[in-house]
N, C-alpha and C positions, 0 to 999 in steps of 0.2 A: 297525848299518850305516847310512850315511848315502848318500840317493841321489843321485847327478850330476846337472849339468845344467847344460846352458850358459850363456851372459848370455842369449841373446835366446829362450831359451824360457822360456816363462812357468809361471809355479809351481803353476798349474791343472791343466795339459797332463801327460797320464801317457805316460811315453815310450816306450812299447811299443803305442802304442793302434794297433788293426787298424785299417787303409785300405777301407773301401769299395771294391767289385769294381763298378764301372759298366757294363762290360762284361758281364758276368756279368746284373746288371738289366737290359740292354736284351735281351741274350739270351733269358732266361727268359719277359722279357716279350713278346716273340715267338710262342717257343714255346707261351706259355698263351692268347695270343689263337690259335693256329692250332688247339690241341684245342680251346678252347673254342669256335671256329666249328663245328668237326667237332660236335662231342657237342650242338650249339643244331640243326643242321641232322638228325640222324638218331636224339638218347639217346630223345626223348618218344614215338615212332613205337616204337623197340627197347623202352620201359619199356611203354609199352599192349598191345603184342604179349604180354610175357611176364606181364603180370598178366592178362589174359586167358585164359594157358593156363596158369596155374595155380588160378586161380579156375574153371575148367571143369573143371581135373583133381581138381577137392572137389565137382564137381556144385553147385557155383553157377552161375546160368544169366547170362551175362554175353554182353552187346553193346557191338561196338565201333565206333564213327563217326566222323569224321571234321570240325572246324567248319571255320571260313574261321581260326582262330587256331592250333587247338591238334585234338589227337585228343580227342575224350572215351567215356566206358565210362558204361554203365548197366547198373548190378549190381539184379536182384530180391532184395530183400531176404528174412527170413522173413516178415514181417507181411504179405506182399503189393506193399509199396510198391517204386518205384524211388529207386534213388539215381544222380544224372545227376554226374559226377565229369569234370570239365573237367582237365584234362594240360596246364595252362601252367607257366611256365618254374619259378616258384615252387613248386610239387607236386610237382612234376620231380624237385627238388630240383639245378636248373641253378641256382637263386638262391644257394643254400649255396654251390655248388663257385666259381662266382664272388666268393664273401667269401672261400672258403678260398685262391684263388688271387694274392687281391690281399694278401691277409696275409702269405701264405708268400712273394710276390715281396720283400715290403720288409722282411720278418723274414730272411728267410733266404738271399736271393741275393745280399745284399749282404757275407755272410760269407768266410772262404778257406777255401775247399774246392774241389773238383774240378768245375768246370761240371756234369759228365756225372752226376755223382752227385746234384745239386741237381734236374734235369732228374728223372731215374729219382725222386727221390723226390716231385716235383711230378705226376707220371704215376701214381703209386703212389699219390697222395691222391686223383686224378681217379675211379681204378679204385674206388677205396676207397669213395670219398662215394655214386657212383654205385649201386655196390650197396648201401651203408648208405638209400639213397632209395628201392631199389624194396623192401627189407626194411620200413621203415617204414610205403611205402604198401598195403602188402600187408596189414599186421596191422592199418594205419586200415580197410580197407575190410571186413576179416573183424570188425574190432569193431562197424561199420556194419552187418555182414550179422547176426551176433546180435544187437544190442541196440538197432538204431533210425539214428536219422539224430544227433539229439541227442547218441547217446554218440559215434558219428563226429565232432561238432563240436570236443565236448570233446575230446577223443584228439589230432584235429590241433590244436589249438589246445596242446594243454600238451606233447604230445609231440615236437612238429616241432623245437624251439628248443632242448629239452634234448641232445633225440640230435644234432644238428646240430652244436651244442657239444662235445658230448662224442666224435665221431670227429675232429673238427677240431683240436683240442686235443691227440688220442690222436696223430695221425700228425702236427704239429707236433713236440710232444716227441722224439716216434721219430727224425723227421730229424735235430733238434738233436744229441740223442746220438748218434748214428749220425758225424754231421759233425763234433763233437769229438773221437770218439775216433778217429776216420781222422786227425784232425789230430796227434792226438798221438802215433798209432802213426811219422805220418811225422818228428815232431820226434825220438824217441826212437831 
C-alpha cells in the first residue's frame, strides 16, 4: 500500500498526527495552579498534624512548633537526643507534586481526551503524591527514631528521589493508558 499525499504537504509530515489541545493546557494549567495554592497554604500544617498523631500513637514523644516559614516537629529519639525536622515545601513533598504537575500538564493535556478525565487524573496524582510524602516521611523519622540522625540523613537522601520517581512515573503511565484506551473505546 502506498500512502497519499498531497503536493503541498511535505514527506515528513505524518497525516494523521494529533493536534495539540491548547485549551485543554490553559485549562489544566489553571486548574493545578489553584490546588496547588490550596495544598502550599494548608498540606504542611495537615502533614505535621498527622505525623504527630501517629508518632504519639507508637509512644514516641513528639513536638510540634510552629517557625516564621514552615511548621517543624521535634522527635526524642532513643539515644536521648533530638531531631528538630523543619516541614518546608521540599519535605512536604509540595516539591515533587509541583514536578509531577508541570510534567503531566505538557505530557498529557495536550493529548485528546476528555478535559474532565485529564483533570480527575491530575487530582488523583495530587492525592497520590501527598500521601506517598507523608508515607515516606513517616518511615524517615521512625528510621531517625531507631537508628540516629545519621541513618535519617542517609534514608532522605537516597530515599526521597527514588519513591518520588517511582509514584510519578506509576500514575503518569496509569493516565496514559487509562486515556488511550478511552480513546479507542470511543474510535471503535
Amino acid at each position: 500500500m502506498r500512502a497519499s499525499r498531497t503536493p503541498n504537504q511535505p514527506i515528513w509530515e505524518f497525516r494523521y498526527r494529533e493536534k495539540p489541545r491548547i485549551l485543554h493546557l490553559m485549562v489544566g494549567s489553571a486548574v493545578s495552579a489553584l490546588s496547588y495554592a490550596f495544598l502550599w497554604l494548608n498540606f504542611r500544617f495537615l502533614i505535621s498534624d498527622a505525623v504527630t498523631q501517629m508518632l504519639s500513637a507508637g509512644q514516641i514523644f513528639v513536638t510540634k512548633s510552629f517557625t516564621s516559614e514552615a511548621p517543624q516537629l521535634v522527635v526524642r529519639l532513643l539515644d536521648g537526643s533530638d531531631l528538630t525536622l523543619v516541614l518546608t515545601w521540599q519535605r512536604s513533598g509540595l516539591g515533587s507534586i509541583a514536578i509531577f504537575a508541570v510534567l503531566f500538564l505538557f505530557l498529557v493535556f495536550p493529548l485528546q481526551c476528555s478535559i474532565w478525565r485529564k483533570i480527575a487524573w491530575l487530582e488523583l496524582g495530587f492525592i497520590i503524591g501527598l500521601t506517598w510524602s507523608f508515607i515516606r516521611l513517616s518511615i524517615t523519622v521512625l528510621v531517625a527514631y531507631c537508628f540516629g540522625t545519621g541513618a535519617f540523613a542517609a534514608s532522605e537522601f537516597f530515599a526521597w528521589p527514588f519513591t518520588d520517581f517511582l509514584w510519578m512515573v506509576s500514575v503518569w503511565s496509569l493516565a496514559l493508558s487509562a486515556m488511550v484506551s478511552a480513546k479507542c473505546k470511543q474510535v471503535s
